[in-house]
N, C-alpha and C positions, 0 to 999 in steps of 0.2 A: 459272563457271556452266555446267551442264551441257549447253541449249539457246541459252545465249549469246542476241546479237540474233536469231537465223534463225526462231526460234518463230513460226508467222505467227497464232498464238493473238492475240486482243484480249482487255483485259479483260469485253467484253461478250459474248463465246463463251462456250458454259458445256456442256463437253461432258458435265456430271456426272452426266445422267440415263441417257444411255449407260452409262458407269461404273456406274449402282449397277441398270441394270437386269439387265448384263453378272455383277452381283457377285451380285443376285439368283436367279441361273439356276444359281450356285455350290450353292447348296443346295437347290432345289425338284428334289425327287424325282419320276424318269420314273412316274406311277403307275399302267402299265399292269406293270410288274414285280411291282410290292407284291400287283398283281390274280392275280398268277401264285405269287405265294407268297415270293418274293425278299426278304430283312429288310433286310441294307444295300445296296438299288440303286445303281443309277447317279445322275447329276444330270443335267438337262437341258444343262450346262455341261458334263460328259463325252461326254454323247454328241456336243456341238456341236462338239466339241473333235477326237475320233476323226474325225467327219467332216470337219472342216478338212486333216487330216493324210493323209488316204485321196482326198479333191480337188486338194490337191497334187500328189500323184501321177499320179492319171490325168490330167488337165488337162494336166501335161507329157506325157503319154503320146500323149494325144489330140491334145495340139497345139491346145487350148483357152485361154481367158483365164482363168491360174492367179489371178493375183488377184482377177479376179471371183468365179472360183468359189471362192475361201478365204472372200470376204469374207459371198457367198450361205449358204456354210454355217455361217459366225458367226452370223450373224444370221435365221435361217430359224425359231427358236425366238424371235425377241428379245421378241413377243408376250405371252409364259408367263408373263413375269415380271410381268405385270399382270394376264393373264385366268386365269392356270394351266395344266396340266397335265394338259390333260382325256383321259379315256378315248372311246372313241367312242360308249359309252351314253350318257356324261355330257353330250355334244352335243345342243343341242336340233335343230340339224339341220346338217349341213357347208357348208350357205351362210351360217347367218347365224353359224358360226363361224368361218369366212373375212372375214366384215366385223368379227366383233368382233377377231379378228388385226390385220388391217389398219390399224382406227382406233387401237390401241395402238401398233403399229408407229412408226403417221405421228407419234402424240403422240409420243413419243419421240425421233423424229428431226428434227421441226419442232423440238428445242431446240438441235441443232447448228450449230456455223457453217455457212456458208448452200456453201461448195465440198464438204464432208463429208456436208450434209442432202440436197444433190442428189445425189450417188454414189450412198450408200445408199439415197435412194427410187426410184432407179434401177433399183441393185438388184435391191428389196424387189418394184417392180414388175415386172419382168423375172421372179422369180422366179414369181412369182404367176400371171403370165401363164402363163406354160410353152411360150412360143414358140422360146428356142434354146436352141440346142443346151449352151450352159452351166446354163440352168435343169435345161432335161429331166435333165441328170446328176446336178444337187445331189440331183435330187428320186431318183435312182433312188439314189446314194449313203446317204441319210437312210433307205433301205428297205436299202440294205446292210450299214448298220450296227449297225441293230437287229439281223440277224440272226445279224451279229458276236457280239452280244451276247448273243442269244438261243447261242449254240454255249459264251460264255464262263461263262452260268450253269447250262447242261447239263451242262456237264466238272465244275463246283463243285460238281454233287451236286442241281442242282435239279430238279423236280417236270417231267421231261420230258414228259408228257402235256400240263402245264397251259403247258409254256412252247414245245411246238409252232405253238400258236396263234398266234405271232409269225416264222413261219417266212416269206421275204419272198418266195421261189425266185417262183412265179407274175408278181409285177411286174418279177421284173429280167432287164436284158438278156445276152445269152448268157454275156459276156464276166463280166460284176458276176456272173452263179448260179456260174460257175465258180471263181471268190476264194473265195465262199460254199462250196461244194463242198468245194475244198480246206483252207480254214480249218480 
């Protein structure tokens, strides 16, 4: 058995909403790219994914908590898979879609065993909050990576006027505009 007795799963844990919201995010398309002209975008699960890999890094760099911030930028989207992929038109306003995040998030993670639900609304809140210094990174990261990608569909030939508009340089800190730069 590949977990043997050490699994400290119960059969009353049921982490599957994780899983299938995790699997969800696999194919809901970023829809501010398709906005930009882009046919086959990213997925909100690529970008979540780059940014896990790019928090790694600096986190060791910085001398941050690597696994917090892998785990922040896992799940910093985990929302999507229930409320979507909104552009910021499509927002009726950034507070009350901040709450509708939120309340998905928690529904979500209220279905975890109870040491896993408390990490991640840990997390989820820490991140939300934007009080340290691991927050403030995911969030400046998640603007780095867009613009990763804004670089990755400019080289493919797209519509660089239209995909300007995603340029992140203004929010990020010297260090993040400069990867950007170089990228």
């Amino acid at each position: 058995m590949l977990l043997g007795g050490n699994c400290p799963l119960s059969l009353s844990d049921d982490p599957t909403a994780l899983f299938a919201a995790a699997g969800k995010l696999k194919t809901l398309k970023r829809r501010g790219w398709a906005k930009a002209g882009i046919i086959n975008s990213e997925s909100v699960a690529d970008h979540s994914f780059r940014m896990a890999i790019i928090g790694a890094f600096l986190a060791d760099m910085m001398k941050l908590d690597s696994g917090k911030i892998i785990r922040m930028c896992l799940i910093h989207d985990i929302a999507e898979s229930e409320i979507g992929d909104l552009t910021p038109e499509e927002k009726e306003s950034e507070e009350e879609h901040r709450k509708q995040e939120d309340t998905a998030a928690r529904s979500i993670f209220d279905t975890l065993p109870p040491k896993a639900r408390k990490m991640l609304l840990q997390d989820w809140t820490e991140l939300m909050g934007m009080r340290t210094n691991e927050a403030k990174l995911v969030w400046q990261i998640d603007k780095l990576e867009m613009g990763l990608t804004m670089k990755d569909y400019m080289r493919a030939g797209g519509d660089k006027k239209k995909l300007k508009e995603f340029n992140p340089s203004w929010f990020l800190s010297k260090e993040l505009k400069s990867i950007l730069e170089k990228y």
